[in-house]
C-alpha positions in Angstrom: 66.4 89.2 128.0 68.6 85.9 127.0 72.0 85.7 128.3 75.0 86.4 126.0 75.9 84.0 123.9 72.5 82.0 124.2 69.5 81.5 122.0 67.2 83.7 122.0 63.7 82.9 121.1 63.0 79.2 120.7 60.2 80.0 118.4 60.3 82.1 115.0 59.8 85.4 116.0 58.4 88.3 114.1 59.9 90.6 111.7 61.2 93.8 111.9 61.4 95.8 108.8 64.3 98.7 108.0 65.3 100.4 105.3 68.5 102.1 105.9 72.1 103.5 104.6 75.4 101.3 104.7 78.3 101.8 106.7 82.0 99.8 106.5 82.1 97.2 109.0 84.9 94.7 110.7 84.0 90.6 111.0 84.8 88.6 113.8 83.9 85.9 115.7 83.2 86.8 119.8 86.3 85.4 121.6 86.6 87.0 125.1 90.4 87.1 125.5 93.8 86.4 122.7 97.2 87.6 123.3 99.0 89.0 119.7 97.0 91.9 118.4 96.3 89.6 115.3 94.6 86.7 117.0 92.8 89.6 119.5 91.6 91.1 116.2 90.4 87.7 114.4 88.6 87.0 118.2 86.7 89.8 117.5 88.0 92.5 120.0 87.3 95.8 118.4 90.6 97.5 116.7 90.2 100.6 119.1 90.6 98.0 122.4 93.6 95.8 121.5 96.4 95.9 123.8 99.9 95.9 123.1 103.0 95.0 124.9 105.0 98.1 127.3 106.5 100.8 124.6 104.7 99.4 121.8 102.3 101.9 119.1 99.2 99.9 117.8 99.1 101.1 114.5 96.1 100.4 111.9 97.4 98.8 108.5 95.8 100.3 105.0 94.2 97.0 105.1 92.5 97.7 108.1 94.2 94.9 110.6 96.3 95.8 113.6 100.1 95.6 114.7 101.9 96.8 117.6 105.3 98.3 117.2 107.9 100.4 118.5 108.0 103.9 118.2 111.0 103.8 115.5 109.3 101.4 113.3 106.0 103.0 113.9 107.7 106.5 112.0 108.8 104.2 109.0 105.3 102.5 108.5 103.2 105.7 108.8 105.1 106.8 105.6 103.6 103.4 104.3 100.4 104.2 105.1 99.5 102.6 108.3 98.3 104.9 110.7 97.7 105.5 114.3 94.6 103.8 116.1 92.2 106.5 117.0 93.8 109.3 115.0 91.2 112.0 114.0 92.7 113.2 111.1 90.3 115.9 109.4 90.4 116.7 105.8 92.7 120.5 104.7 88.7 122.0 104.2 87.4 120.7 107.6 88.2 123.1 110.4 87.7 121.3 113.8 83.8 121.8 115.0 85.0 120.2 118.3 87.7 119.3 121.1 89.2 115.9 120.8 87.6 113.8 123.5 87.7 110.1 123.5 85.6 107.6 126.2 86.9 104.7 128.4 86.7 102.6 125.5 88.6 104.7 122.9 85.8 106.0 120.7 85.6 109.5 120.4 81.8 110.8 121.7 81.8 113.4 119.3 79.9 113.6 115.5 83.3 113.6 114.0 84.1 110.2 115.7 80.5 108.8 114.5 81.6 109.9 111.0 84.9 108.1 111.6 83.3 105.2 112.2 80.7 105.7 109.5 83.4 106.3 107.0 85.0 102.9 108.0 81.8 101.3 107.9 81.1 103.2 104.3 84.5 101.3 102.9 84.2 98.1 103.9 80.4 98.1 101.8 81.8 100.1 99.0 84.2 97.0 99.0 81.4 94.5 99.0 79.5 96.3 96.2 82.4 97.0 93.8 83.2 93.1 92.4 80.6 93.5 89.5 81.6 96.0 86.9 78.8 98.8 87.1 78.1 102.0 88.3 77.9 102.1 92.1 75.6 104.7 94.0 74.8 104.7 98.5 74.6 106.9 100.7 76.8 104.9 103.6 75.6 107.5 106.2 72.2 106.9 106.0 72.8 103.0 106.4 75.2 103.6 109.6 72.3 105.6 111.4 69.4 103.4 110.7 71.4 100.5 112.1 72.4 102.4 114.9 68.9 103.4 115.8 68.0 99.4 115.0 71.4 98.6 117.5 69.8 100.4 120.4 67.3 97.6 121.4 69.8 94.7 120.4 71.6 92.4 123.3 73.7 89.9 123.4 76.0 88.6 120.6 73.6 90.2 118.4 74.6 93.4 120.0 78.1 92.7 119.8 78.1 92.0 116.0 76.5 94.7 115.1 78.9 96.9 117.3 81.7 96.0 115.8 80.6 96.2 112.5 79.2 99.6 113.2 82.2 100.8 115.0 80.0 102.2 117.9 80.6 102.7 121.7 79.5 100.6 124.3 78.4 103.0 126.6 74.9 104.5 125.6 75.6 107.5 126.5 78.6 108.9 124.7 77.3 106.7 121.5 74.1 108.7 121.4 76.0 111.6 121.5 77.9 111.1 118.7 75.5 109.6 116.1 72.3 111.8 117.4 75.0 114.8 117.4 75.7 114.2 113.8 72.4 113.8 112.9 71.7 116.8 114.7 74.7 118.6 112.7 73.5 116.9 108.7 70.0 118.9 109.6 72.0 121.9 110.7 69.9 124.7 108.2 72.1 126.3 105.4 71.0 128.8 103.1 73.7 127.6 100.0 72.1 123.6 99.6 69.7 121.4 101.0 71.0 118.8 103.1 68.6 117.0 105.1 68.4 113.5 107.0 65.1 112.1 108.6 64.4 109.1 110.5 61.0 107.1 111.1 59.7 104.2 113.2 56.5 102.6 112.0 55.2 100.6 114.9 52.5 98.1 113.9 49.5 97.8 116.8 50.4 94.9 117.8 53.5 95.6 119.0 54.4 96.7 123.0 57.1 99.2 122.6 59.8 99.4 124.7 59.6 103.0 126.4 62.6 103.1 127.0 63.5 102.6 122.9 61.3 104.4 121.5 62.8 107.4 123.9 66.1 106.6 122.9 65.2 106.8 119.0 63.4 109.7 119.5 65.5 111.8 121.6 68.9 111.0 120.2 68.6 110.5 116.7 65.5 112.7 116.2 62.8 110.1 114.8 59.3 110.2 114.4 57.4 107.7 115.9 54.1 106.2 114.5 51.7 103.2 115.6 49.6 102.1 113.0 48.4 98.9 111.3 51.2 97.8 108.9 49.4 95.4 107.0 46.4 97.8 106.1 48.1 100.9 104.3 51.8 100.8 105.9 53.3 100.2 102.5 51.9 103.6 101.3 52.3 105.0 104.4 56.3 104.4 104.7 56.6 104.9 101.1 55.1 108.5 100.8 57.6 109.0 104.0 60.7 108.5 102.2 59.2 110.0 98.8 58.0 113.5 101.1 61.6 113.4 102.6 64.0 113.2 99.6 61.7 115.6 97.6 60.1 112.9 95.2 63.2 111.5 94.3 62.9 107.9 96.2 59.9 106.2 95.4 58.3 102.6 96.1 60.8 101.3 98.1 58.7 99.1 100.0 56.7 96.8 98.7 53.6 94.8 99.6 55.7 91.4 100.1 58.0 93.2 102.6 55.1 93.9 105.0 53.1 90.9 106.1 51.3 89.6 108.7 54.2 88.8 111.5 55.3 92.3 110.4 55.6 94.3 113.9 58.1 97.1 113.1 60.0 99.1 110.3 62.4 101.6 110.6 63.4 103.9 107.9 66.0 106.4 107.4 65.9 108.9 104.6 69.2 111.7 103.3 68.6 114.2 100.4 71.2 117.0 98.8 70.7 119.3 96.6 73.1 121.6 96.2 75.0 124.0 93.5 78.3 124.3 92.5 81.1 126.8 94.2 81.7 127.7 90.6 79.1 126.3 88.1 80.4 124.7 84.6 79.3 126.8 81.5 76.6 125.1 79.7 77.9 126.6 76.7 81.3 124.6 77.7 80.0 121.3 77.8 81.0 118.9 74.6 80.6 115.2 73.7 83.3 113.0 73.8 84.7 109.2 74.4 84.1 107.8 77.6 86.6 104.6 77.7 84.2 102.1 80.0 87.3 99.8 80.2 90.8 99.4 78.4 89.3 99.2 74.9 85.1 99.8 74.8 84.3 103.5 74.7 80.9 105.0 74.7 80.0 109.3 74.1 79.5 110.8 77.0 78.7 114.9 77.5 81.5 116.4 79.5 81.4 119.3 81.6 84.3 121.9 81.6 85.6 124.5 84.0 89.1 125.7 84.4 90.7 127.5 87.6 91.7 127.1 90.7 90.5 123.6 92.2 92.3 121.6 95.7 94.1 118.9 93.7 96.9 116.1 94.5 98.6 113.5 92.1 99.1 110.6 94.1 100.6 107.1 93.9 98.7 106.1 90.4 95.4 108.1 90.4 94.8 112.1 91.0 92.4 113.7 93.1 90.3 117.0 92.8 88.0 118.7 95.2 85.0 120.5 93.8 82.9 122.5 96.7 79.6 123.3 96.6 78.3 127.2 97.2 78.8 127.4 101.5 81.9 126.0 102.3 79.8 123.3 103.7 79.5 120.3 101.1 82.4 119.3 98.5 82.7 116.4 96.2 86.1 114.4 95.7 86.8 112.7 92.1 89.5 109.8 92.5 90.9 109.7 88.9 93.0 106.9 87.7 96.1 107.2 86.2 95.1 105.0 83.4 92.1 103.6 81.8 91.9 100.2 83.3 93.7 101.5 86.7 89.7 101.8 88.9 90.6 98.1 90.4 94.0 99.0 91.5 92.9 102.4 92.7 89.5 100.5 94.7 92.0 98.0 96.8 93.9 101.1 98.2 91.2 102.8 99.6 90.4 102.7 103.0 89.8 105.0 105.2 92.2 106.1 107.2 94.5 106.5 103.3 91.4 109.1 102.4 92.2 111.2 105.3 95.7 111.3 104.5 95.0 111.7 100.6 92.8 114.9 101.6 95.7 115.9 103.8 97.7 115.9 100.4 95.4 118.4 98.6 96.9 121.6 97.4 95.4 124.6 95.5 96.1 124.4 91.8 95.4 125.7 88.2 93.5 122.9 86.2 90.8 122.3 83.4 88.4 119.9 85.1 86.4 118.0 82.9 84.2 115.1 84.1 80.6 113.9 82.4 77.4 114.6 83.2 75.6 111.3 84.9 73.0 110.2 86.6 72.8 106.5 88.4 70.4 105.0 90.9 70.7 101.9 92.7 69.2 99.5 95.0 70.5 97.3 97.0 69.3 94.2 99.4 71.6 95.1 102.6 71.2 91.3 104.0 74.0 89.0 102.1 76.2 92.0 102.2 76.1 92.8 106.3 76.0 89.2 107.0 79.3 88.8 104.6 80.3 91.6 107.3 80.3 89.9 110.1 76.6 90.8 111.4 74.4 88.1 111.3 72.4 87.1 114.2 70.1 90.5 113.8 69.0 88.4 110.3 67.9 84.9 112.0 65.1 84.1 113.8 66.3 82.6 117.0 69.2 83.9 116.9 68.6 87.5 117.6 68.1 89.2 120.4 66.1 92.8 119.7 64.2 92.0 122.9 65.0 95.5 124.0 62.6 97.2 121.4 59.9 95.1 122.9 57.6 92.1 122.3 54.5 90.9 120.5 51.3 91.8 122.5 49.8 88.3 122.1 52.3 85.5 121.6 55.7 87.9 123.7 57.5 86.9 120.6 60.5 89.0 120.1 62.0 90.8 116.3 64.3 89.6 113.8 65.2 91.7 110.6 64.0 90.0 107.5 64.2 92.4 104.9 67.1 95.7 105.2 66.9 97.6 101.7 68.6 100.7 100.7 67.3 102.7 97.2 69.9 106.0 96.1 70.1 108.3 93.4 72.5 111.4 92.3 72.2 113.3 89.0 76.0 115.5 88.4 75.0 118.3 86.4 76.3 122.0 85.7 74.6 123.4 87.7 75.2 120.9 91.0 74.3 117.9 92.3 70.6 116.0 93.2 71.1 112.9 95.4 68.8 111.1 97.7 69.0 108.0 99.2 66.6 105.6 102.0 67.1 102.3 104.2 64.9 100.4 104.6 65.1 97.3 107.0 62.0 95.2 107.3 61.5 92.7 109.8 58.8 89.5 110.0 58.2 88.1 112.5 88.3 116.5 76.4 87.7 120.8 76.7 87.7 123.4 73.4 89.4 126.0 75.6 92.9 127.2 74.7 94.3 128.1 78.2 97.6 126.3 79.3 96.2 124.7 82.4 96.9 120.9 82.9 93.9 118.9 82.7 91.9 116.8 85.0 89.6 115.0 82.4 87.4 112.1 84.3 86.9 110.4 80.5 87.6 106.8 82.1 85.9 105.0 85.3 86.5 106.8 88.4 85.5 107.1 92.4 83.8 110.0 93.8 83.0 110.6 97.5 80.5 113.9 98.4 81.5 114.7 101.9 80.6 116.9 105.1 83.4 118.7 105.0 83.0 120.1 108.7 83.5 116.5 109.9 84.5 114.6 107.0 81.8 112.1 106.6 81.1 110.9 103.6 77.1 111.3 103.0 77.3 109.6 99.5 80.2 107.3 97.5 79.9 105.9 94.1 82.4 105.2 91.1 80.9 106.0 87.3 82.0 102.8 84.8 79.6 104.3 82.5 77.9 107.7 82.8 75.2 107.0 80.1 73.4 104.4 82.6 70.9 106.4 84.4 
């Protein structure tokens, strides 16, 4: 393996292939020491190991960036949002599944800490997708594990880059324990909904796998393992994979230009739900009415109804609703603007740490919820948007350093990732909600009801987050600019 810091593979090496789910993630250039928590932040020290002075609080900013203050001023600016570094601050549905336990490092071993980080990661993309003006669909979860599994046989800076975008430990051990744990936890069986994650690597013949990878992949984050030829039939293969594990939903994801002949490895992750409402709207209750797509365009949309008891809060220029699915297990949050053209305003203050405390805010109320019936898919090509992240060097030949999933059996060229894709889907219906969503990374070498309840009614663009409720990580995001656009 090349030292830190160094080149890696003089010649172009092969590709590795992986289609996988997002996750939020931090830039930063590798600087090994800084003084102010700022500059140790910009030089790329992760948020959880910045020092501060004696008797200071390093507090995290709703922007994400660091500061160190006394304990006085740290009381004021939590009531500004900012919010205690390593906090674990679970949602008012999410009893705790586990003690609080942190590593050496700061990073808590445990799957609610992996869906922290996850969550963070699942931001800062939702951030990179949301200039355009359209419907926006991912499942951030499924891109944090693929990565992860792909971050086991990275060194060097390429390593570091993707650890700090990824928000993962250092030390093996305890990371394995928190991302395999959730993992574990998302396949956990339930007899209300179908939840269900899978990972895959598809190791061409030519390959020499690292053991000690493909143990790690297979052990801690549950993946099948398969050596075939890639060039003859590993499209099809991968591709009935991902369309057998979301239940037909995904389909073609790869295609024939991904795989080619310096093609030596793909890894795919795969999450489906299906699962029905708590309390399903009346289909009798659903009616057509304008959907405003900005300020002054409007479009008819079908609009679901149910009235009752929901967990809502009005916040600081948008509301928020929880609808749970049927097991306590699964809910979805709506983000509502206050106004029609408020979805910018409302995208720049979320973050993460401000959707724990906005859950925190949630209290039981009598409301008419009304939001339209949609269905969206998307796909996405992961590259420009990680490297805008910060994680580049897993992307360019010579520059990264995967040596640690193993080498090419003829030339001992090592991977880089030329191709990381991601396809999603979710259809919001009466009844509940279908979504399904896979990663690939490939590498070359208004209601009728006349009942005085205030109304929530979703008849403008809005957010909406489906969560684990049990840890709070958040398995798909999306915002709805237009629910006719399937």
């Amino acid at each position: 393996m090349a030292a830190e810091g160094k080149t890696v593979n003089p010649r172009p090496a092969h590709t590795v292939a992986l289609l996988a789910a997002l996750a939020a993630l931090v830039p930063g250039a590798l600087i090994t020491h800084a003084t102010s928590p700022h500059a140790q932040f910009e030089a790329g020290v992760p948020l959880e190991e910045i020092k501060c002075g004696e008797d200071l609080v390093l507090l995290e900013s709703p922007r994400g960036t660091p500061a160190c203050v006394s304990t006085g001023s740290a009381e004021i600016l939590e009531a500004r949002g900012f919010a205690p570094v390593g906090a674990v601050l679970p949602g008012p549905s999410a009893p705790s599944m586990m003690p609080a336990a942190s590593t050496e490092s700061g990073h808590d071993p445990t799957p609610r800490g992996a869906a922290s980080a996850s969550n963070r990661f699942a931001v800062g993309l939702y951030n990179q997708l949301s200039g355009g003006d359209g419907n926006i669909f991912f499942s951030p979860l499924s891109i944090y594990v693929a990565f992860s599994a792909l971050y086991e046989g990275a060194g060097g800076e390429t390593a570091e880059q993707m650890r700090r975008v990824l928000g993962l430990d250092a030390d093996a051990g305890a990371r394995r324990a928190a991302v395999g744990g959730l993992v574990d936890h998302v396949n956990r069986p339930d007899p209300d909904s179908t939840l269900a994650m899978a990972n895959a690597l598809w190791v061409d013949d030519q390959l020499l796998l690292s053991g000690s990878y493909g143990s790690a992949v297979r052990d801690s984050y549950m993946a099948h393992v398969e050596s075939l030829d890639l060039q003859e039939g590993g499209t099809g293969r991968v591709n009935d994979w991902i369309e057998d594990n979301t239940n037909g939903v995904i389909r073609d994801v790869v295609q024939e230009s991904h795989i080619d002949e310096s093609t030596r490895l793909v890894i795919t992750n795969a999450i489906y739900l299906d699962a029905e409402w708590e309390r399903q709207f009346p289909k009798h209750d659903t009616y057509e009415d304008d959907f405003w797509k900005n300020g002054m365009e409007s479009t008819r949309a079908d609009f679901m109804s149910l009235w009752g008891g929901f967990d809502h809060a009005s916040l600081d220029g948008f509301q928020m609703v929880r609808l749970p699915y049927k097991g306590e297990r699964l809910s979805m949050l709506v983000l509502l603007p206050d106004g029609r053209d408020g979805i910018g305003a409302l995208e720049e203050s979320v973050t993460a740490p401000n959707i724990d405390r906005w859950k925190k805010d949630l209290a039981p109320a009598d409301l008419i919820v009304d939001i339209p019936r949609f269905k969206t898919g998307s796909d996405y090509d992961l590259v420009g948007l990680l490297e805008d992240l910060g994680m580049t060097n897993v992307f360019a030949p010579g520059a990264a350093d995967l040596s640690g999933i193993g080498r090419d059996a003829a030339t001992g060229m090592t991977l880089h990732v030329a191709a990381a894709l991601h396809k999603a889907f979710v259809d919001v219906h009466e009844e509940g909600t279908e979504a399904a969503a896979a990663t690939v990374v490939a590498g070359r070498l208004e209601s009728s009801l006349d009942i005085p309840f205030p109304p929530f009614k979703a008849d403008r663009p809005f957010m909406f987050m489906i969560q684990d409720d049990e840890t709070g990580a958040l398995l798909f995001m999306g915002r709805v600019t237009d629910p006719t656009v399937g």
